[in-house]
C-alpha positions as CSV (number, residue, x, y, z in Angstrom):
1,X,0.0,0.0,0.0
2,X,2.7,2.4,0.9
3,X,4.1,1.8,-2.5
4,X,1.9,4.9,-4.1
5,X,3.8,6.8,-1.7
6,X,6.8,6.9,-5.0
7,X,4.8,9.3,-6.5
8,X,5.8,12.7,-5.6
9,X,2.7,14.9,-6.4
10,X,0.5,12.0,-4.2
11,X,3.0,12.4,-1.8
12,X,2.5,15.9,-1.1
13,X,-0.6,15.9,-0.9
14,X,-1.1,12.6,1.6
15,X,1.5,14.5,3.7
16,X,-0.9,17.7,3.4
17,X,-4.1,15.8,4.1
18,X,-2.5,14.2,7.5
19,X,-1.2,17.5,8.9
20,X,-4.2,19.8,8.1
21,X,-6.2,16.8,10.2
22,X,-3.8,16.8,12.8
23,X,-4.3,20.2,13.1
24,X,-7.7,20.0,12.5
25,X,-7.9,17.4,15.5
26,X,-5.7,20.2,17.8
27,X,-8.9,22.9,17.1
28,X,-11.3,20.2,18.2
29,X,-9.8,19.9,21.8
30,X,-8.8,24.0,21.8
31,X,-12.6,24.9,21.2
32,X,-13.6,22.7,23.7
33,X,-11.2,24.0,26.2
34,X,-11.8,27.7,24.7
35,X,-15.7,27.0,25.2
36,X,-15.6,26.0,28.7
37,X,-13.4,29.1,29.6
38,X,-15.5,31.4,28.1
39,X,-19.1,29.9,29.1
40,X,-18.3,27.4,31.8
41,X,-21.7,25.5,32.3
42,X,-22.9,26.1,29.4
43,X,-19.6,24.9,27.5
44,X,-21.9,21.9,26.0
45,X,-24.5,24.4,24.8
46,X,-21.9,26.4,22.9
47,X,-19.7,22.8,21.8
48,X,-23.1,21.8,20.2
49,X,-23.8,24.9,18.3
50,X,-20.6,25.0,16.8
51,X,-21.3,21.5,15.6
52,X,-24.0,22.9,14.1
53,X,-23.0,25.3,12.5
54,X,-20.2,23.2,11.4
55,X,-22.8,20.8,9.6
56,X,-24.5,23.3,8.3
57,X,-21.5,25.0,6.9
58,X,-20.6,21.5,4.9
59,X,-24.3,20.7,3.8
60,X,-25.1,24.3,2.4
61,X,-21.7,25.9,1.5
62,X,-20.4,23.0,0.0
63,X,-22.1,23.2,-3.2
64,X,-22.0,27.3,-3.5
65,X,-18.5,27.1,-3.2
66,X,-18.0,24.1,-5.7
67,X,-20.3,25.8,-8.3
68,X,-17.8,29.0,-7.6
69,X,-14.4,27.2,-8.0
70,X,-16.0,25.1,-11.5
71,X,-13.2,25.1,-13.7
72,X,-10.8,27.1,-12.5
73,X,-6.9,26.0,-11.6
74,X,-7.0,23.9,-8.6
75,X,-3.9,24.9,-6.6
76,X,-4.9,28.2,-6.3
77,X,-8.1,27.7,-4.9
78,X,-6.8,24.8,-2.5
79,X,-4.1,26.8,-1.6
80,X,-6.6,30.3,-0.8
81,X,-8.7,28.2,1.2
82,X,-6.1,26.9,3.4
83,X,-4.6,30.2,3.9
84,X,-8.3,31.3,4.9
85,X,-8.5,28.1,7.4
86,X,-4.8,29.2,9.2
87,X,-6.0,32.8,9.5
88,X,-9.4,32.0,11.0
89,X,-7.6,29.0,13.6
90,X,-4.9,32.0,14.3
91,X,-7.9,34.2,15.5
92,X,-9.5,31.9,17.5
93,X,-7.6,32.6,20.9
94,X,-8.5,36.2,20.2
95,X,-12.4,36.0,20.8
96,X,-13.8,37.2,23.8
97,X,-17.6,37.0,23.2
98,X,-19.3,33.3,22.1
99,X,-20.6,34.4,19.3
100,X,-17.4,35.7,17.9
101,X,-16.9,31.8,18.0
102,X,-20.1,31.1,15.8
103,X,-18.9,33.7,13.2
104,X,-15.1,32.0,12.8
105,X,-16.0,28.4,13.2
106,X,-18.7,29.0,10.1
107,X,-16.0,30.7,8.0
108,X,-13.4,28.4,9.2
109,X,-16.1,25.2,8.4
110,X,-17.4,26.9,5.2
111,X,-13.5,27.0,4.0
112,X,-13.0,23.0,4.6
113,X,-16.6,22.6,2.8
114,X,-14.9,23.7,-0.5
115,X,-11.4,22.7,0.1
116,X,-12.3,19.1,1.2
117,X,-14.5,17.8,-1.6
118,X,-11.8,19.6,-4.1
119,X,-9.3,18.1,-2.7
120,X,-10.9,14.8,-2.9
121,X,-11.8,14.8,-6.7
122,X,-8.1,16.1,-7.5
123,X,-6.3,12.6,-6.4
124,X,-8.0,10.1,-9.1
125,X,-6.5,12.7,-11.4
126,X,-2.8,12.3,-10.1
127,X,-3.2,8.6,-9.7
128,X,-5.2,7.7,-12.9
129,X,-4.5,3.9,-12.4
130,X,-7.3,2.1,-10.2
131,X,-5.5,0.0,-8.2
132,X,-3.1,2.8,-6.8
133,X,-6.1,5.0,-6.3
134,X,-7.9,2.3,-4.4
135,X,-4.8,2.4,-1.8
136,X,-5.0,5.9,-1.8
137,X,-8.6,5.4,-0.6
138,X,-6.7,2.8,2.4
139,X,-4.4,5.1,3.5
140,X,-6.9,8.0,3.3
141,X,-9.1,6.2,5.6
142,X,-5.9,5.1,7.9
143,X,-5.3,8.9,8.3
144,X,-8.7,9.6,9.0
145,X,-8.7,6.8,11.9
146,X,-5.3,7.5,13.1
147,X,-5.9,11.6,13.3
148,X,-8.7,10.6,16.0
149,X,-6.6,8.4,17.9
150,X,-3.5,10.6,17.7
151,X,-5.2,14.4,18.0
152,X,-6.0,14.0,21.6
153,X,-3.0,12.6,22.7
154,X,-1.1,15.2,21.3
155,X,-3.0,18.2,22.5
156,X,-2.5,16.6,25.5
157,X,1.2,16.4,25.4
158,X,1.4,20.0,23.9
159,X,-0.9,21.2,27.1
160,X,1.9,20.5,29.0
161,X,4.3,23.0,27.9
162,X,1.3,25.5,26.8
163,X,-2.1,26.6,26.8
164,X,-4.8,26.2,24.8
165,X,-4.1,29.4,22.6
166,X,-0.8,27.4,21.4
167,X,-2.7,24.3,19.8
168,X,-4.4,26.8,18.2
169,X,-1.0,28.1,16.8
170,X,-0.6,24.3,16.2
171,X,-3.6,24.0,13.7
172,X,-2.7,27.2,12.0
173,X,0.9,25.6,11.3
174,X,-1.0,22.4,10.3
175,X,-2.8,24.9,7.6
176,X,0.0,26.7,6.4
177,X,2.2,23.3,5.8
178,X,-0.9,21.9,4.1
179,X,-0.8,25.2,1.4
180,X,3.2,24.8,0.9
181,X,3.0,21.6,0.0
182,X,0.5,22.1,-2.2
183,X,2.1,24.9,-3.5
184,X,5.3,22.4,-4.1
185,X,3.5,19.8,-6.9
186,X,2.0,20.6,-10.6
187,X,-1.6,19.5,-10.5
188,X,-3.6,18.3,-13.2
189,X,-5.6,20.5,-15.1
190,X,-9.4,21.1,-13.7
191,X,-11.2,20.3,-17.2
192,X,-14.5,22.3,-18.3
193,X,-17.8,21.3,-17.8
194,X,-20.5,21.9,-20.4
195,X,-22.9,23.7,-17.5
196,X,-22.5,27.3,-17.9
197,X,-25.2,29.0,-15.8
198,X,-24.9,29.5,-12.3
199,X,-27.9,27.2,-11.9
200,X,-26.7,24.4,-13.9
201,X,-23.2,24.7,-12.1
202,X,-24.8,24.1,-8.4
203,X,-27.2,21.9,-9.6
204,X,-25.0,19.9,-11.7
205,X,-23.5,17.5,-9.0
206,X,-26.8,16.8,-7.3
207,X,-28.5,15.9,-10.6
208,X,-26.0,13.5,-11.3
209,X,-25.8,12.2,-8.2
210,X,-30.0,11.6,-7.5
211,X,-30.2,10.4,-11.4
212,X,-27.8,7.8,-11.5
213,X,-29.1,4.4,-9.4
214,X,-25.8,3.5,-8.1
215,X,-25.9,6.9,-6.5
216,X,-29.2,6.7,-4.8
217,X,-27.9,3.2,-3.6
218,X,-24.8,4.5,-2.4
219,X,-26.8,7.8,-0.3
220,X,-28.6,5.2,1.6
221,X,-25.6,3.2,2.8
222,X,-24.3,6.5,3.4
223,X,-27.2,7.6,5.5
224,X,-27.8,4.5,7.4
225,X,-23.9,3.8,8.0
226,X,-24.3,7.4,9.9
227,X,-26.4,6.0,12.0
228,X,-24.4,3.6,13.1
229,X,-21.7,5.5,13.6
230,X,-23.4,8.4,15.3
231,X,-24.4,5.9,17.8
232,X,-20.7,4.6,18.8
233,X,-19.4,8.6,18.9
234,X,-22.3,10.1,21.0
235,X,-23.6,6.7,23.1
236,X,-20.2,5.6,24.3
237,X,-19.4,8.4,26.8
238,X,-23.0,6.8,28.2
239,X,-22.6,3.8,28.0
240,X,-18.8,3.5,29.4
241,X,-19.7,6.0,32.1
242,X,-23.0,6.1,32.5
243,X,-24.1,2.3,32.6
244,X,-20.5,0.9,33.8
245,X,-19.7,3.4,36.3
246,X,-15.9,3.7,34.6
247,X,-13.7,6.8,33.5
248,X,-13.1,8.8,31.0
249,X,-9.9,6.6,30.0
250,X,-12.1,3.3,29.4
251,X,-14.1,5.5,27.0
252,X,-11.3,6.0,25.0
253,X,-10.2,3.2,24.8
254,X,-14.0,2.3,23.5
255,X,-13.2,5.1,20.9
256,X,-10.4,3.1,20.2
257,X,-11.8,-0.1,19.7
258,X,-14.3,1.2,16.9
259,X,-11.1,3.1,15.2
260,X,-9.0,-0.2,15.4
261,X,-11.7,-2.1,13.2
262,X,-11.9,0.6,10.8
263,X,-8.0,0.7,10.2
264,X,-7.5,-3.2,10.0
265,X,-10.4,-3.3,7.6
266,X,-8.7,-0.5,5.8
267,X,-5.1,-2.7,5.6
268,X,-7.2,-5.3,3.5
269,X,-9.3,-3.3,1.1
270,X,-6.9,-3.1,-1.8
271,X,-6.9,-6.6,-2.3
272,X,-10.2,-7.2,-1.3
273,X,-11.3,-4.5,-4.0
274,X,-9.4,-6.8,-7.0
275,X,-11.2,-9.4,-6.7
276,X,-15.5,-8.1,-5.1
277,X,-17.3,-5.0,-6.6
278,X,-17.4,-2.2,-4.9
279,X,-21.3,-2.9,-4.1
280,X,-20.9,-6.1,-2.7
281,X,-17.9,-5.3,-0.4
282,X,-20.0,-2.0,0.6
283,X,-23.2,-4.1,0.9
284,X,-21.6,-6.5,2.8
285,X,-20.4,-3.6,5.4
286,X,-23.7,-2.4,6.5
287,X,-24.3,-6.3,6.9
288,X,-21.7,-6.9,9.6
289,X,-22.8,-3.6,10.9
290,X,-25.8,-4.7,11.5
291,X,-25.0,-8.2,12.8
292,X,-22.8,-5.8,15.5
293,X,-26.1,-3.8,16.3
294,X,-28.2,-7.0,17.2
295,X,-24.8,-8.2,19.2
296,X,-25.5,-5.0,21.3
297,X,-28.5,-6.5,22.9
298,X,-26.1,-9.1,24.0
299,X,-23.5,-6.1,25.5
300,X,-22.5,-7.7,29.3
301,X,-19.8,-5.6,30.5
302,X,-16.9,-3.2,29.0
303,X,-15.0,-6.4,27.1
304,X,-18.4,-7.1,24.7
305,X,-18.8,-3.3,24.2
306,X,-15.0,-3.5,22.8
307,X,-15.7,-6.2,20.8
308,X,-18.7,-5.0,19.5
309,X,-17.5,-1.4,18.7
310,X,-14.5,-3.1,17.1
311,X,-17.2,-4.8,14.4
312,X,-19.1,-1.8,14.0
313,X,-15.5,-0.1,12.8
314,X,-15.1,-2.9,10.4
315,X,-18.4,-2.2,8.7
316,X,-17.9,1.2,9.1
317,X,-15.0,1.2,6.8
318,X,-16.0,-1.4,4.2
319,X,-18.6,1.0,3.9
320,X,-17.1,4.2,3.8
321,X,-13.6,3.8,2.0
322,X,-14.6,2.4,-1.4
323,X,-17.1,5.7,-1.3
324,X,-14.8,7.3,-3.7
325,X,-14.6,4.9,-6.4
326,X,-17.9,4.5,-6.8
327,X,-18.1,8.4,-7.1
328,X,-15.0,8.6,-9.9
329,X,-16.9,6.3,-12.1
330,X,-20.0,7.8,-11.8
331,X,-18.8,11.4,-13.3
332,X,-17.0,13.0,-16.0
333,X,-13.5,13.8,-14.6
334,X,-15.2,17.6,-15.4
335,X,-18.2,16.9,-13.6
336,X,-15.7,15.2,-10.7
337,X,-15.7,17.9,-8.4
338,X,-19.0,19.0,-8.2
339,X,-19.9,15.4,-7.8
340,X,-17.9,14.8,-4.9
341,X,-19.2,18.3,-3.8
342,X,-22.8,16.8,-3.7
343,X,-21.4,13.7,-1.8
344,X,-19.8,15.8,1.0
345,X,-23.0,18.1,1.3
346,X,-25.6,14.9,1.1
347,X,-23.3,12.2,3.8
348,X,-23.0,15.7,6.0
349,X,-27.1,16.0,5.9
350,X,-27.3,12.4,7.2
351,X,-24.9,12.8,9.4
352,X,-26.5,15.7,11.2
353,X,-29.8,13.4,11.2
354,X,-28.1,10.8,12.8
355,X,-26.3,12.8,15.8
356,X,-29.6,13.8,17.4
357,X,-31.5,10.6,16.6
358,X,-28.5,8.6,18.5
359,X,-28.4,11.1,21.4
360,X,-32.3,10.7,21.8
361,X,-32.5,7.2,21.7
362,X,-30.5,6.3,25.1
363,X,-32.5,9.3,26.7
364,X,-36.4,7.4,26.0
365,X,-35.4,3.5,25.4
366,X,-33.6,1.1,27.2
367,X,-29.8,-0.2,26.2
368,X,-31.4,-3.0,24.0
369,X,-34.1,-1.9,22.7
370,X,-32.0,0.8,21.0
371,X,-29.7,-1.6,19.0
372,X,-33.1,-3.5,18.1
373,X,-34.5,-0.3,16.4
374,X,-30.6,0.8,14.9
375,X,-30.9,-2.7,13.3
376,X,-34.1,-2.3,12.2
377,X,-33.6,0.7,10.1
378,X,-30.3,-0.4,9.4
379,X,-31.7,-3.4,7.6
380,X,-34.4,-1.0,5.6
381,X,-31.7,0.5,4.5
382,X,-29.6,-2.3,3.4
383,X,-33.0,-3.9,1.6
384,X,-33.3,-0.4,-0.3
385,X,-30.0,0.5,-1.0
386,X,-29.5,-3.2,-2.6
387,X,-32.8,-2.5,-4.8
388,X,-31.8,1.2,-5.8
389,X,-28.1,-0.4,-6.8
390,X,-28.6,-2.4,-9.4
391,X,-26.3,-5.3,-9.5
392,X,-24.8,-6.0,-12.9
393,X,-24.3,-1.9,-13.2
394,X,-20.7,-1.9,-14.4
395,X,-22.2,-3.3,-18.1
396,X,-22.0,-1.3,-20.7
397,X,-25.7,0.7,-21.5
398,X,-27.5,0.5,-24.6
399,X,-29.2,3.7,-25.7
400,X,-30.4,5.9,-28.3
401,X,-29.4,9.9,-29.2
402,X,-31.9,11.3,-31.5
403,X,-30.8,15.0,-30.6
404,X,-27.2,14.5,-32.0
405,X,-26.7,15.5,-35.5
406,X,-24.5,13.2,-37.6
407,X,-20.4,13.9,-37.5
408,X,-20.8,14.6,-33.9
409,X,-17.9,13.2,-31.6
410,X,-19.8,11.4,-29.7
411,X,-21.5,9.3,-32.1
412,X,-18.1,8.7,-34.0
413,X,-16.4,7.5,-30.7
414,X,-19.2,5.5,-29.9
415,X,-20.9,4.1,-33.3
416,X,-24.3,5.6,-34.8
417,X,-26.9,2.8,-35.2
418,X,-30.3,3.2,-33.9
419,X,-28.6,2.4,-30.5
420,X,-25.0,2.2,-29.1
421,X,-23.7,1.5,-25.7
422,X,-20.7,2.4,-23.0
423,X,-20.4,2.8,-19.9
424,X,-23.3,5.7,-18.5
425,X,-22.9,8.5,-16.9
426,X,-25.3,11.5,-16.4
427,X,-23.5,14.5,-18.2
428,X,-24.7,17.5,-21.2
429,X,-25.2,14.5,-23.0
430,X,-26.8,11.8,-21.2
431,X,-29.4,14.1,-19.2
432,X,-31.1,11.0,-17.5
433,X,-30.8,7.1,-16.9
434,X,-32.0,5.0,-19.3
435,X,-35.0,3.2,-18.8
């Protein structure tokens, strides 16, 4: 896996993508440390509005900024939004009111909401070949999982030898590395999509992603895999503390369990990937996840928690890492960007769904009755998203164009019978899925 790591331009910007999360991962425990100072009590109150507003910043801005940034060069615009993201971290210890926090964290949330999904649709381009992009994907989601297991223990070595202003200063650094390094490689050139309006620019990636079947498949394993995971990051602070009497410790290490299964699982994708489709390795995911969830009925004490958490990670990541793929193939490289755009803003709306649904079902059920009803939808969802899917969709579609005039490219490429086929996707000339 660490192989792809040869290539210089991928290697800039892995090393980008695992400082600006480390630094990322220093903000989270600042803000919580600024909150409390400022607010004391009602630190939670403030902590959950800026989660908020967070969410809202990726499900709303997202888009915007994607329909803004269509076709222009990418470094720039990577490199201006993490200049934005350093300045707005450097501020942070400067606020003296909360809702001085409100204002930065949206610009600062707003900023990641363009630069992440950008960012995102950039690497297929660098590593063209699928089976190196595919352990891009891996090591992606290794950084992901290692940034949450890292982050907090290096804010708290940091605290020792400063305050909470300096891992501020930390995740501006993070930022500004992030921009040099991308400033260091030659990235591909962003091609043109055919939408030229403003409209058809911010609608484009949602209208691929809703009309294409694969995609509706892939929202609902998206949107039923949040639930999942919203219950492990809210419920085991709860569960660990609340229903076993133990510390704070124990329910990291609970955190730990969950991010364990997700990086093993990660380790084996690549191969996994060269020989089961995407669908039925994703499929398969929500499957084990749901054979965790009706385990957690069976939850005794802190080792079955561990074990079950550890699952849940393993689903969780068969799920989430081949997300990308299924994206690539499912756009024009033009129409990349604001595909992955419409991804980042859709898996963010389930995601703030799934954060108050988990927090409210260990406040009115019971322990097991809670994993019952998590299965339960989670099993809807794997019966729909397996319909919506449809299985043989790598094949080749046969349709018709009775709008193209004859000498046109595409008809030339592609033959001009009364039908011709190729693989489908929803672009200026495909505006919806054959029937």
């Amino acid at each position: 896996m660490l192989s792809i790591l040869r290539h210089r331009v991928y290697r800039h910007l892995f090393a980008a993508q695992v400082i600006s999360l480390l630094g990322t991962g220093l903000a989270t425990v600042a803000l919580s440390l600024m909150a409390f100072e400022l607010a004391g009590d009602n630190a939670g109150t403030v902590l959950a509005t800026a989660l908020t507003i967070k969410m809202l910043a990726y499900v709303f801005v997202s888009p915007l900024l994607a329909a803004l940034f269509q076709g222009r060069s990418r470094k720039p615009v990577l490199v201006l939004l993490d200049i934005i993201r350093a300045l707005t971290a450097l501020s942070l210890p400067f606020l003296i009111e909360v809702w001085h926090i409100y204002v930065v964290i949206f610009v600062l949330q707003s900023s990641s909401a363009g630069f992440t999904p950008l960012f995102q649709a950039t690497i297929p381009d660098v590593l063209p070949d699928e089976r190196e992009y595919t352990k891009a994907l891996s090591l992606s989601r290794l950084a992901y999982d290692m940034e949450s297991l890292i982050s907090p223990m290096l804010a708290a070595a940091l605290l020792l030898i400063t305050s909470w202003h300096g891992l501020f200063f930390g995740t501006m650094l993070g930022f500004v590395a992030s921009a040099l390094l991308v400033l260091s490689v030659t990235l591909p050139k962003a091609q043109t999509s055919a939408a030229n309006t403003w409209t058809d620019r911010l609608t484009k990636g949602g209208r691929i992603y809703l009309l294409t079947p694969r995609l509706r498949g892939l929202l609902l394993l998206s949107f039923t895999t949040a639930l999942g995971g919203a219950m492990v990051f809210v419920n085991t602070v709860v569960l660990v503390q609340g229903n076993f009497a133990l510390s704070g410790q124990q329910t990291a290490f609970a955190l730990a369990a969950f991010g364990f299964g997700s990086m093993l699982t990660a380790l084996t994708l690549p191969t996994l990937l060269e020989k089961i489709t995407e669908r039925r390795v994703m499929l398969a995911g929500l499957g084990l996840m749901i054979v965790a969830q009706l385990s957690g009925t069976l939850i005794t004490g802190y080792v079955t928690l561990l074990m079950i958490w550890f699952v849940l990670g393993a689903g969780y990541s068969l799920v989430q890492t081949p997300t990308s793929k299924v994206l690539v193939r499912s756009a024009s490289n033009a129409d990349r960007p604001a595909l992955f755009a419409a991804h980042f803003s859709l898996s963010h709306a389930g995601w703030m769904m799934a954060y108050p649904f988990a927090g409210w079902l260990l406040t009115v059920l019971d322990v097991n009755s809670a994993f019952l009803l998590l299965a339960g939808l989670s099993v809807i969802g794997l019966a729909l998203a397996s319909k919506l899917w449809p299985e043989n969709e790598n094949s080749a579609i046969s349709h018709r164009h009775d709008d193209l005039e004859a000498g046109h490219e595409h008809l030339e490429a592609f033959g001009y019978g009364e039908e011709h086929s190729h693989l489908y996707v929803i672009d200026s000339l495909h505006s919806k899925w054959p029937r």
